[in-house]
Structure formats: C-alpha cells, structure tokens
C-alpha positions in Angstrom: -9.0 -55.0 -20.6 -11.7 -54.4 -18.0 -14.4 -52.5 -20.4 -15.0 -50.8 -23.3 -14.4 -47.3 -21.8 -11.0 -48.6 -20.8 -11.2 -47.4 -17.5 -8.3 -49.4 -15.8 -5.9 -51.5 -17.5 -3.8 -54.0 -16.1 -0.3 -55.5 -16.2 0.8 -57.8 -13.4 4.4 -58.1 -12.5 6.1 -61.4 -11.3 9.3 -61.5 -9.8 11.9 -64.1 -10.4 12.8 -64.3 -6.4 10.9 -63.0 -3.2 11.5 -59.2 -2.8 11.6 -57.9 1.1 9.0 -55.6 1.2 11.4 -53.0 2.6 13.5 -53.3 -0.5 10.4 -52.8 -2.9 9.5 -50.1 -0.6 12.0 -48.1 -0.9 12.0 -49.3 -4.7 8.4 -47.8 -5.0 9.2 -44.7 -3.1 12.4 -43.6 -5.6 10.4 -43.9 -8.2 7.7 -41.5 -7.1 4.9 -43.6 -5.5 2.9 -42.9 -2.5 2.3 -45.3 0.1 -1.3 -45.6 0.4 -2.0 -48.1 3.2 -0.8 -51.3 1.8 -1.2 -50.3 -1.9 1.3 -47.7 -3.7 0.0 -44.7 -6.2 1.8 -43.0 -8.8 0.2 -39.4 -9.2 0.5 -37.3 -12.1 2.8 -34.1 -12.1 0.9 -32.1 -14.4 -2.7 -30.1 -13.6 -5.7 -32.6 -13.8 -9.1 -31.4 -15.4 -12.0 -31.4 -12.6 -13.4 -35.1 -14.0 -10.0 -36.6 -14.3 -7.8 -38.4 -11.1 -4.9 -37.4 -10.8 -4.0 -40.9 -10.0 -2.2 -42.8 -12.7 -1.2 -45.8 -11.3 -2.1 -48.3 -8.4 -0.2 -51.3 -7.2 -1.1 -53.7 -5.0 1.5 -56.2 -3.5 0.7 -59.4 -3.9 2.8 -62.8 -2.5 1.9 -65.6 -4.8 -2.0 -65.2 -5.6 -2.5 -63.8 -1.9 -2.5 -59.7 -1.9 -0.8 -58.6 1.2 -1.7 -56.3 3.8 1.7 -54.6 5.1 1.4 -50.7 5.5 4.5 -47.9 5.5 4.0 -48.4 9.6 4.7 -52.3 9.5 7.6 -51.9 7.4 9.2 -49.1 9.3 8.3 -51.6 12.2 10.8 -54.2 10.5 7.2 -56.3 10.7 7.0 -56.8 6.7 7.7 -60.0 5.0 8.4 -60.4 1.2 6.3 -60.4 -2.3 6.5 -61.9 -5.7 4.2 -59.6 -7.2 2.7 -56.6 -8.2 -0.7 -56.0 -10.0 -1.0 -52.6 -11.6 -3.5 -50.1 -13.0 -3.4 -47.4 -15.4 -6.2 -45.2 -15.3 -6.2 -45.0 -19.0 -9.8 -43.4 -19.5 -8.7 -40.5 -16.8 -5.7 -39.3 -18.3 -4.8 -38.3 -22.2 -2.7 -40.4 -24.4 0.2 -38.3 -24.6 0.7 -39.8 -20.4 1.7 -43.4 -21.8 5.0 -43.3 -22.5 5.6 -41.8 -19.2 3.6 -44.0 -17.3 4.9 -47.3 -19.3 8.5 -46.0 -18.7 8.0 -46.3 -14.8 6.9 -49.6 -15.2 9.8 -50.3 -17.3 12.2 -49.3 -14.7 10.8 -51.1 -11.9 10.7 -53.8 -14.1 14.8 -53.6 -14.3 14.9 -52.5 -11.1 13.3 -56.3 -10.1 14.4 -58.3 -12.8 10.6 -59.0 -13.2 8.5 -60.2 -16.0 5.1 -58.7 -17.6 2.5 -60.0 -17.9 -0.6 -58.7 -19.9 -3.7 -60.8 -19.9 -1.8 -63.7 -18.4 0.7 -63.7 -21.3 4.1 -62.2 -20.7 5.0 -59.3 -22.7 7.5 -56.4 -23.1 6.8 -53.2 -22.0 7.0 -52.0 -25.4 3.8 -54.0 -26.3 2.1 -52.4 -23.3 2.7 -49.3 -24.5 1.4 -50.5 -27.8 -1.8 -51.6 -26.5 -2.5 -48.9 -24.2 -2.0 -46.4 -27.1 -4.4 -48.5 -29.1 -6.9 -48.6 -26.3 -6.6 -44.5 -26.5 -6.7 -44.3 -30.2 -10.0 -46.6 -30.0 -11.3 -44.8 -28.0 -10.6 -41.1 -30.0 -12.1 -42.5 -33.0 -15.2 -43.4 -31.0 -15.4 -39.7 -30.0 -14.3 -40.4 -26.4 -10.8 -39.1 -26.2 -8.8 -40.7 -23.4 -8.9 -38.4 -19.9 -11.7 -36.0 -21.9 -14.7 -34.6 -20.2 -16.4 -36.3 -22.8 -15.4 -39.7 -22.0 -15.6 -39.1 -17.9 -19.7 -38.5 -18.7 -19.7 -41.4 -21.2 -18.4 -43.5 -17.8 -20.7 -41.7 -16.0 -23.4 -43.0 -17.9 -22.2 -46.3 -18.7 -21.8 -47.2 -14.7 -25.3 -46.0 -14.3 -27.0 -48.3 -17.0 -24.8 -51.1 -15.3 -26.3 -50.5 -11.9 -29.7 -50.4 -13.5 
C-alpha cells in the first residue's frame, strides 16, 4: 500500500525463467498495453472524468532488482536482452471500483501467459486475493467518503500532496 488515499497499488511479478524481452513485448502488446519508452501502460477503454487518468496500469521491467532501460526501438533493433520481472501499478484512487475485476483479470493472464508468481507486499499471492485487497482498498475508502476515481477523492489527493510538501 503506498498511502492512505490508495493512490497506486502494487503487485510485482517474478518469473520462473528469463523472458526475452521481445517475447514479453509482444506479450504486453496482445494484451493491450502501450509501450511507453521502456515502461508499458494499460489505458482504460471507457470515458475518464476530467480529474481521473485514464491510465490504469504501469509496468516497469525489471531483470533481477535492476529496472531495465530497453525501449520498442531497441527491441525492434534485436538489441533487447531478457527480464525476470515486472512491477505493476494500479491507479486505484483514479478509477472506480467497478475497473478491478478487469484490471486484475489482465494481470491474471499475463500471469499464465509467464508462468509467473505474485507477489503483494513481498508475499506471494493469487490474483484472487489481489482483487480482494484492491476491492477493500475501494470500499475503505467509500466509507471514508472518498469513492475510488471520484472528484471527491482526486481533491482529497490534492490536498493531501500539498500538506506533504508543506
């Protein structure tokens, strides 16, 4: 958990063999991610609100502890090596809870897709309890008055970035 607000959750991925980076790649790319330099986004396919992303996911590639800096033009290059990795964010606080399942799904076909393992705060888990905790996180959070991806809750981490900044 990175806050309060739940603005980006985490679940790392850990692969039980070095992936090529072309493979994941393409991987990334038939599930609907954009390559965004050497990181890959998963953007939503309905309308956002002005003060939500319409970013759901981020991944960045990692090969052991090390992130790694390959971009679509190095892999197209044959230049890429491999990973063993992936670190991904949900944008939780941005989008409505009703987005989880979907968003959890993806992960849980990449997951078969790598024969990878999930890990949640170091511990591995299924992507069931993900989807638990992330629907938690949102329920929390609604009975706090800040609805996940509500205007209400974007000014609350408005606000709340502010006072950290002093």
């Amino acid at each position: 958990m990175s806050d309060v607000l739940h603005q980006i959750e985490r679940v790392e991925m850990v692969f039980n063999r070095k992936i090529p980076r072309a493979e994941l790649h393409s991987l990334m790319l038939g599930h609907g991610f954009r390559s965004i330099d050497d990181a890959y986004i998963l953007e939503s396919k309905t309308k956002t609100k002005p003060w939500q992303t319409s970013t759901q996911l981020s991944v960045d590639v990692f090969r052991g502890s090390e992130p790694i800096y390959e971009t679509e033009e190095d892999i197209a290059d044959g230049e890429a090596s491999f990973c063993t990795s992936l670190r991904i964010g949900y944008l939780l606080a941005s989008h409505t809870a009703s987005t989880i399942p979907q968003v959890v799904e993806v992960i849980s076909q990449l997951q078969s897709a790598t024969d990878g393992r999930l890990k949640m705060d170091g511990a591995v888990v299924s992507a069931r309890v993900i989807q638990e905790a992330w629907l938690s996180f949102a329920d929390e959070l609604s009975q706090r008055g800040f609805p996940a991806g509500s205007e209400e809750l974007a000014v609350e981490i408005h606000m709340f970035n502010q006072r950290r900044r002093g």
